[in-house]
N, C-alpha and C positions, 0 to 999 in steps of 0.2 A: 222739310228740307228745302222748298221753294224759299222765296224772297222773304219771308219772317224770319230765316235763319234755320239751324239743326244741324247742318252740315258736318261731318267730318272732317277731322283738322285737315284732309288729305286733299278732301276737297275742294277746303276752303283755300289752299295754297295754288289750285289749278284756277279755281276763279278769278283770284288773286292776278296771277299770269298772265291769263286771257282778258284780262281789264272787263271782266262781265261781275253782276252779280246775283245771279242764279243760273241754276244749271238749264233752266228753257230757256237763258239767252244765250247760255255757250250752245247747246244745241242749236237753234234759233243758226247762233253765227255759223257752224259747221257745215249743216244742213241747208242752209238757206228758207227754212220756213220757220213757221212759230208753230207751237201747239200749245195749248193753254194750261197745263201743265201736267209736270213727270207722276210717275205713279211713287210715292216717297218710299213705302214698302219694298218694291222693286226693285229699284236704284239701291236702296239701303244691302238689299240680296244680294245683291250682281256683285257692290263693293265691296261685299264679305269673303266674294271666292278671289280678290286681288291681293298680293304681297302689298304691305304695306308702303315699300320703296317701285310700285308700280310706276312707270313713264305714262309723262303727261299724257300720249296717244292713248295708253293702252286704258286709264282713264275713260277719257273722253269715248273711246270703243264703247264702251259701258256705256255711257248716256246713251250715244245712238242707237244700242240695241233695246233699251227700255223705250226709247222715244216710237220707234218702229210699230205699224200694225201688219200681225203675219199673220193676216186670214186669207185662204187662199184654198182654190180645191180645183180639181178636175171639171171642166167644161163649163167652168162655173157660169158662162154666159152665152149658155148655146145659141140663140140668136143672134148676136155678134159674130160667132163664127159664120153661122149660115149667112149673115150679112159679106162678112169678108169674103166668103166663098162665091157669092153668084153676085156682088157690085164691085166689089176692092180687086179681087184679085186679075180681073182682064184687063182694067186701066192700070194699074201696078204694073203688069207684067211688062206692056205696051211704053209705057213711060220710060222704062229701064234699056229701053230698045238693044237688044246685044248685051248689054253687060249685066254684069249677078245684078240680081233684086237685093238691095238693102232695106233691112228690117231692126230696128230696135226695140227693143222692150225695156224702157224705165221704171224702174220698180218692181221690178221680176220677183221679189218677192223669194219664195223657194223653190219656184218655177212650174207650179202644178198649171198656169194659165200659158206659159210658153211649151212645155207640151204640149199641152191642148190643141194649141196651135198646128203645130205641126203634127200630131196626130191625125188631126181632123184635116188641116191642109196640106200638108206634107207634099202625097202622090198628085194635089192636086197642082199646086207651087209648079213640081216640074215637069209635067206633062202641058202645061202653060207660058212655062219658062226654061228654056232647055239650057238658056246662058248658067241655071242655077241661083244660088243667092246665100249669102253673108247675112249672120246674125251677130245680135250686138244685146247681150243681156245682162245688166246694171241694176246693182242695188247698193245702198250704203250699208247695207247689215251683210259682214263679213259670214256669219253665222247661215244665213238663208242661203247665201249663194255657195257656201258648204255645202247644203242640202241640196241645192237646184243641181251641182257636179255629179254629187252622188249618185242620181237618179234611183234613189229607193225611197219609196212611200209607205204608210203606215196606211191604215183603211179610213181613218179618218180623213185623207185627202180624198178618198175616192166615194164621197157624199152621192148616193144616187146615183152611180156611174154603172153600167151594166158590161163587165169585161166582153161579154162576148162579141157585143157591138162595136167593142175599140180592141182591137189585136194588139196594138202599138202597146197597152198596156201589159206585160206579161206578169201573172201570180207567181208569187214565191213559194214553198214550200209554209211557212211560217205567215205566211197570211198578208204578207206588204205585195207591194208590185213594184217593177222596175220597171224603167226605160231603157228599154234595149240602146247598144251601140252603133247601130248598120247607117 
């Protein structure tokens, strides 16, 4: 379904549209990067569960969600935290002088690394920063950031994580974990 053609008439009317011709360039234009290209199986799946008379967005949703990589897990980069914890977090704090700490996360993914975060810095954030602080977490996959609301995880997110050591993490009856609301 790349640039040799295959496409669905459905498709071919959105590329059409979008004066692109293949879907890594309407991606590409959406998104603003490139990837080298779509998985055609995939795309071809996604467009199966769409009504035929789907809107161009909801389309184009679809490309973005095949184009996306959603690997992602709990702590996944402990040294980085421990990095954030004893360099970042005192010049961060200081810099904000009096007002919340702003904090973004691009690419949040389904959020197992912004937990982490604040699991891991949480107490730490405001016992450093008594102003508090504002978060800002952003993904183009409408689907992940689904997941990141939710705050329920499957045990596959939780690769190597030893609950006991992370409280913030609480078990469910059924074997996922939540992110508590407090």
């Amino acid at each position: 379904m790349s640039a040799g053609g295959g496409h669905t008439p459905r498709l071919e009317a959105l590329l059409r549209a979008r004066g692109v011709e293949t879907m890594e360039a309407l991606v590409a234009a959406r998104l603003g990067f490139e990837r080298p290209r779509l998985d055609d199986y995939l795309v071809k799946s996604l467009l199966r569960t769409l009504p035929a008379d789907a809107p161009d967005e909801r389309v184009e949703a679809v490309l973005v969600e095949a184009a996306v990589v959603g690997e992602t897990f709990f702590l996944r980069h402990a040294g980085q935290l421990q990095w954030l914890k004893s360099g970042w977090l005192g010049a961060a704090a200081a810099g904000a002088a009096g007002r919340p700490l702003q904090i973004l996360f691009a690419g949040c993914s389904t959020g197992e690394e912004v937990w982490s975060f604040f699991g891991s810095l949480g107490p730490a954030i405001r016992a450093a920063h008594p102003a508090g602080f504002r978060v800002l977490a952003v993904d183009v996959s409408a689907r992940a950031l689904a997941v990141a609301r939710a705050r329920r995880y499957r045990t596959w997110s939780l690769r190597g994580v030893d609950l006991q050591a992370n409280p913030w993490l609480r078990p469910t009856p059924d074997g996922a974990v939540e992110i508590p609301h407090d």
